[in-house]
C-alpha positions as CSV (number, residue, x, y, z in Angstrom):
1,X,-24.9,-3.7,11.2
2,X,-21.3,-3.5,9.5
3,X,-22.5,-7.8,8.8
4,X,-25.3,-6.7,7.0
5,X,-23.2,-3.6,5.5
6,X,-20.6,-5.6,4.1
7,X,-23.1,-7.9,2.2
8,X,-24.1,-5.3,0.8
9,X,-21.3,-3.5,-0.4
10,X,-19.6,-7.2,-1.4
11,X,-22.1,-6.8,-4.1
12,X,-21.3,-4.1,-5.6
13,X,-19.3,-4.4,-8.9
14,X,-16.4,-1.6,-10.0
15,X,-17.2,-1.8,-13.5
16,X,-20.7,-1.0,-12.9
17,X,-20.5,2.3,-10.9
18,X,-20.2,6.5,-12.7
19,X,-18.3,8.6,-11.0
20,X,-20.4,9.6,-8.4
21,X,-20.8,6.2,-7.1
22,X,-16.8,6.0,-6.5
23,X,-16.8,9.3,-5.5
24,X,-19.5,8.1,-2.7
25,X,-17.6,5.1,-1.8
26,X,-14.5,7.0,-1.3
27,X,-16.1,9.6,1.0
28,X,-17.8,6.7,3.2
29,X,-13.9,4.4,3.0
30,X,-12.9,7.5,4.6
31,X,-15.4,7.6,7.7
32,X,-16.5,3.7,8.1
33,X,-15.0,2.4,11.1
34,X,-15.2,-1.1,10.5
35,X,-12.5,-2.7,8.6
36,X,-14.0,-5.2,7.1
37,X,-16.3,-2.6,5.0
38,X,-13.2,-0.2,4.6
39,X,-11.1,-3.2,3.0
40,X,-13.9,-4.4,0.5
41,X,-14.7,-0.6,-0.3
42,X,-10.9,-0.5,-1.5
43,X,-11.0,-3.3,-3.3
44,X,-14.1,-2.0,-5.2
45,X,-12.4,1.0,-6.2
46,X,-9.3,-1.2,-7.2
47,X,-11.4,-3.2,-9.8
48,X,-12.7,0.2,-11.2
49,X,-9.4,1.4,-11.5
50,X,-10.8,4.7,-9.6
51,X,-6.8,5.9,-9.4
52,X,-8.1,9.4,-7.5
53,X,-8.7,6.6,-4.8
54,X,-4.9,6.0,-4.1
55,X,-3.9,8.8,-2.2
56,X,-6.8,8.6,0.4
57,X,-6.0,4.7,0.7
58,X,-2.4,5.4,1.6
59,X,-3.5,8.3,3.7
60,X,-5.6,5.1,5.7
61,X,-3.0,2.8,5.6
62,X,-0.8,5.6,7.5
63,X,-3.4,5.5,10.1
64,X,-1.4,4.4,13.6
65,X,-4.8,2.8,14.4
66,X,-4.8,0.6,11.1
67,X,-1.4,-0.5,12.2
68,X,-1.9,-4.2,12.6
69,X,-4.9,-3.8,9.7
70,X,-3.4,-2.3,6.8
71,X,-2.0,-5.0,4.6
72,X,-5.4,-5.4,2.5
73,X,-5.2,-1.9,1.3
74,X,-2.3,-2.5,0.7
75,X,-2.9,-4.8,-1.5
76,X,-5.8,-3.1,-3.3
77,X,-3.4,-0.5,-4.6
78,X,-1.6,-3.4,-6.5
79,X,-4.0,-3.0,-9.9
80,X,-4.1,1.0,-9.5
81,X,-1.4,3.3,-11.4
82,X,0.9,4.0,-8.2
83,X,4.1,5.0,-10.1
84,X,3.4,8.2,-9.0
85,X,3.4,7.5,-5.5
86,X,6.8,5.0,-5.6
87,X,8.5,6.7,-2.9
88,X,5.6,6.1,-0.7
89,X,5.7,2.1,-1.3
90,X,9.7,2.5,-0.3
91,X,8.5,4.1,3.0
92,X,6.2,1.3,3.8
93,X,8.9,-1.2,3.1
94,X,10.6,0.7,5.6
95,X,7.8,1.4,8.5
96,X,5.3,-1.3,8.1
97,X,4.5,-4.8,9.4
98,X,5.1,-8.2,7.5
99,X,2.1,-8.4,5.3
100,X,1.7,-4.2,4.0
101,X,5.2,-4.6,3.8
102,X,5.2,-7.7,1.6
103,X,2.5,-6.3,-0.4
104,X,4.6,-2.9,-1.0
105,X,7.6,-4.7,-2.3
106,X,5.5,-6.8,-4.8
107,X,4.0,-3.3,-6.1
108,X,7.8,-1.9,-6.0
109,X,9.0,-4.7,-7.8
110,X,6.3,-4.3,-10.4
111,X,6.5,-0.9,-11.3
112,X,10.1,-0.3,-10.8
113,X,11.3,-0.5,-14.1
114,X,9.1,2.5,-14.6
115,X,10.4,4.7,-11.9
116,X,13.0,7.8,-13.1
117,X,16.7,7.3,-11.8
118,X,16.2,10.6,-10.0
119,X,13.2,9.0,-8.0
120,X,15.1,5.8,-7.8
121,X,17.9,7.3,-6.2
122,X,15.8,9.1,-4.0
123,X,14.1,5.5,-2.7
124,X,17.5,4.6,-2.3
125,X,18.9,7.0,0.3
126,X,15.9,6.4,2.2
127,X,16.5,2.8,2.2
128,X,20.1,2.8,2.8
129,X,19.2,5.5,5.7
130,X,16.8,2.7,6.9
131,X,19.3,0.1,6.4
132,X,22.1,1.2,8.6
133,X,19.0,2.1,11.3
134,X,18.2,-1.5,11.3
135,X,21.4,-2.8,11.3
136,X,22.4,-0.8,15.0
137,X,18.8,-1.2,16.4
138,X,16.7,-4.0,15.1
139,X,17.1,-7.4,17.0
140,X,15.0,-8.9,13.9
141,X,17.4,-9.9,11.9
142,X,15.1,-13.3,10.3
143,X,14.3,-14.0,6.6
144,X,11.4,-12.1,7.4
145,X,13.0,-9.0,9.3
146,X,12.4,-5.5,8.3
147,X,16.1,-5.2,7.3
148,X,15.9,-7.9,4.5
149,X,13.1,-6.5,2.9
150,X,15.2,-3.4,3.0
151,X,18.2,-5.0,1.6
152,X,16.1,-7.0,-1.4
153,X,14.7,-3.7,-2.5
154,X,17.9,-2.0,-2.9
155,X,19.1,-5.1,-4.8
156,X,16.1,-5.0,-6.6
157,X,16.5,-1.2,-7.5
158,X,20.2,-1.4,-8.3
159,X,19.6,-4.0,-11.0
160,X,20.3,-2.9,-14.2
């Protein structure tokens, strides 16, 4: 079924849906359990810039179940307005696996000239918090590691 499904759905086109159609596509992102379907469903309502979208999509990418599944919707939220929800792409930096978290710093480092100093400074305790975590606990210490993503993104949010 979800084969046939996501045929379907891969035809679908985000500048060619109203309202309700996103607003459909959102409620059934929310309940589909195949990941497939869920991933091209996002990246539908990325292409129609549907921005009510992003909180439910980081809500899913939250998901312990989605753990090892998440970097896609990640990704999605890359052509969305996320400014708003900065401090949540800072956290996934922080909590996620390679690819969501590779995916977060691109949209951090895209939108961060945007971002407040008070919010900025706010990303930045977390990631120092998160920093000197890593550095007592994390074995990981590779080009790869959770703590040098940390460390870029604080470079990257100190620059002037």
């Amino acid at each position: 079924m979800s084969t046939e499904l996501y045929k379907a759905i891969k035809t679908l086109k985000g500048e060619n849906l109203d309202q309700e159609d996103k607003e459909e596509l959102l409620r059934f992102f929310v309940v589909t359990k195949s990941s497939v379907v869920r991933n091209q469903i996002a990246f539908i309502l990325s292409d129609a810039k549907f921005n009510k979208a992003i909180p439910t999509i980081i809500d899913k990418i939250k998901e312990k179940e989605l753990s090892n599944n998440n970097g896609s919707l990640v990704y999605a939220l890359e052509n969305l307005d996320v400014k708003e929800y900065f401090i949540e792409f800072v956290k996934m930096i922080c909590e996620l696996e390679y690819e969501p978290r590779y995916q977060a710093y691109e949209i951090v480092n895209k939108v961060h000239r945007e971002i407040s100093g008070e919010i900025k400074d706010e990303a930045l305790a977390i990631l120092q918090e998160k920093r000197m975590l890593l550095k007592i606990t994390s074995d990981d210490k590779g080009p790869d590691s959770s703590l040098i993503f940390v460390e870029q993104t604080i470079e990257l949010l100190n620059r002037k």
